[in-house]
N, C-alpha and C positions, 0 to 999 in steps of 0.2 A: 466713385469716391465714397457713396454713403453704404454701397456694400463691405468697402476693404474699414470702413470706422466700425461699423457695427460689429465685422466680426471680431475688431482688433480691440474694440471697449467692452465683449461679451463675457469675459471672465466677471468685469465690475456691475455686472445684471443684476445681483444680490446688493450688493452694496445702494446701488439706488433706489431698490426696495426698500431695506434698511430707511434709508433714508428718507422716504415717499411716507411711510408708515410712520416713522418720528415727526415729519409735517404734518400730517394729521393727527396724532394725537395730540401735537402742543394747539392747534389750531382746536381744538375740541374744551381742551384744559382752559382755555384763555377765552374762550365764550361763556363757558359754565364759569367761572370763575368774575368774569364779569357783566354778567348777563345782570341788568337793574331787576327785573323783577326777581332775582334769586338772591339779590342783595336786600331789596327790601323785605323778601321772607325773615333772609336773617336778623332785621333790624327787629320786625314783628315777634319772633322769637326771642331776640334780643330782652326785648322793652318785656314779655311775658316773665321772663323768669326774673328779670329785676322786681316785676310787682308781686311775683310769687314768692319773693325775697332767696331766690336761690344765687344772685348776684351781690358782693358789696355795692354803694353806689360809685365807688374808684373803679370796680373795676367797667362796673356798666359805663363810664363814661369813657374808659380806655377803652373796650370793644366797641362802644359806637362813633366813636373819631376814627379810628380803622375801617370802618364799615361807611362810614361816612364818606368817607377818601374816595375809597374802592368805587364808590358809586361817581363820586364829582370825579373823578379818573375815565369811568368808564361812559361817560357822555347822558346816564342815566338822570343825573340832578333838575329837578324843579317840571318834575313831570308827577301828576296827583297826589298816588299815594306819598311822595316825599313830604310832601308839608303834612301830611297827617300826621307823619312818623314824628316833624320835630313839633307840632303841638303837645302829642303825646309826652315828648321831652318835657318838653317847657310845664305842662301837671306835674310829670315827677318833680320836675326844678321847686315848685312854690313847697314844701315845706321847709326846703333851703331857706326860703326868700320870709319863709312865715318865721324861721329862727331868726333870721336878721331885723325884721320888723320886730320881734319878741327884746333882742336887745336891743332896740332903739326905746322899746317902752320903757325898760328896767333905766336907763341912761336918763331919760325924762322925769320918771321916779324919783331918781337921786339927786337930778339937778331942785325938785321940788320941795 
């Protein structure tokens, strides 16, 4: 029986290559792609050209919500480097927080 299959499935011998090699590449694509430490490279690069000022901070906070996912998706979340990454956040966050305490001063100001 498995001689008369093989010879009778041997046309489709390509086709399951075909196939074997597209398992493998998506299998490749989808590790590199959510491998944590190549996500927190990108975070590190990320947060670098935000201080380098080559990002708005809209958009730096739209690519690290994406990047952030990708990681809590990929099983990588709340392993070392991750809380450096959102410390780091949370520096750039304070001259946000330094404008808001600025207008709380000017509001005390007025009320005085």
């Amino acid at each position: 029986m498995g001689l008369i299959t093989g010879l009778l499935t041997l046309p489709l011998a390509p086709v399951h290559g075909v196939v074997w090699v597209a398992d493998q590449l998506y299998g490749a694509a989808d590790r590199e792609l959510n491998d944590p430490g190549v996500l927190r490279a990108q975070l590190a690069a990320l947060n670098q050209e935000f201080e380098d000022g080559q990002l708005s901070a809209e958009e730096f906070e739209r690519e690290e919500e994406r990047l952030l996912d990708r990681l809590h998706d990929s099983g990588g979340a709340g392993h070392g480097r991750l809380a450096d990454s959102s410390q780091v956040t949370e520096a750039q966050r304070e001259p946000e927080d330094e404008e808001a305490e600025t207008d709380d001063g000017h509001a005390e100001d007025e009320k005085d």
